[in-house]
N, C-alpha and C positions, 0 to 999 in steps of 0.2 A: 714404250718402256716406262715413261715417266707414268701414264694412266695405271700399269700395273703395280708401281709402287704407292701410288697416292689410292689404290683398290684397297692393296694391303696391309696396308696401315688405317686405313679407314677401318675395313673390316676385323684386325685386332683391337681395335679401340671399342667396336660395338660388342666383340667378344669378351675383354675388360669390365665394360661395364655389365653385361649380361651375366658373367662370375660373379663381381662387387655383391648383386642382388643376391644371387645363391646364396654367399657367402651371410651377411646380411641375413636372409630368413632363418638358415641352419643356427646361425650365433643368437639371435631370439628363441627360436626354436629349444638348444641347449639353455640357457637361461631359464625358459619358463621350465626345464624339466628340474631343474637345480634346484629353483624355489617352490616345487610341489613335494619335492622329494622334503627340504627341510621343513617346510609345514606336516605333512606325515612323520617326521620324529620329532618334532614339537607335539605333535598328537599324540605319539607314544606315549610321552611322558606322562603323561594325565592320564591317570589310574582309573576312569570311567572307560578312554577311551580304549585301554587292555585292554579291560575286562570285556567290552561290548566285541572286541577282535575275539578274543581266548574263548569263550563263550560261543560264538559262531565257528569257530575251527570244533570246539566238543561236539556241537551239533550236528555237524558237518560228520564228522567220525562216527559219531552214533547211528546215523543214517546208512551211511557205507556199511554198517556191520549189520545194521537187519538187512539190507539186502543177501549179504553174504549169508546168513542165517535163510533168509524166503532160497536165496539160491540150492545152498545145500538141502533144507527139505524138501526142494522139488525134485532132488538128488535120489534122496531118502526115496522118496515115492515110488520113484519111477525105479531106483531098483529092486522095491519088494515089489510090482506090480510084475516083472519079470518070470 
């Protein structure tokens, strides 16, 4: 009986510390996402670095839209070939 208490408390102790760790990497882990996050609105702020954003989302959208334009005239096509 004695070996199964001295088991079990052993065995919470290595489970302890095996959490402690989890605990530990998640709480760095948070942290570094904390301080990426406030460097990216630090970055906002700076009117280059809009612009280089704002500018790539235009592009991005002008893209999408001749697709949808090649889409629909292969639309076109194939319903006069009809």
């Amino acid at each position: 009986m004695l070996n199964f208490f001295k088991k079990a408390f052993s065995d919470m102790k290595e489970s302890a510390k095996a959490q402690h760790e989890v605990d530990k990497a998640n709480f760095a882990a948070v942290k570094a996402e904390s301080k990426a996050q406030w460097e990216e609105a630090k970055a906002m702020g700076r009117p280059e670095t809009y612009q280089k954003i704002m500018e790539a989302e235009r592009l991005e959208k002008i893209r999408e839209a001749n697709e949808r334009i090649a889409d629909a005239e292969a639309r076109i096509n194939e319903a006069k070939n009809k």
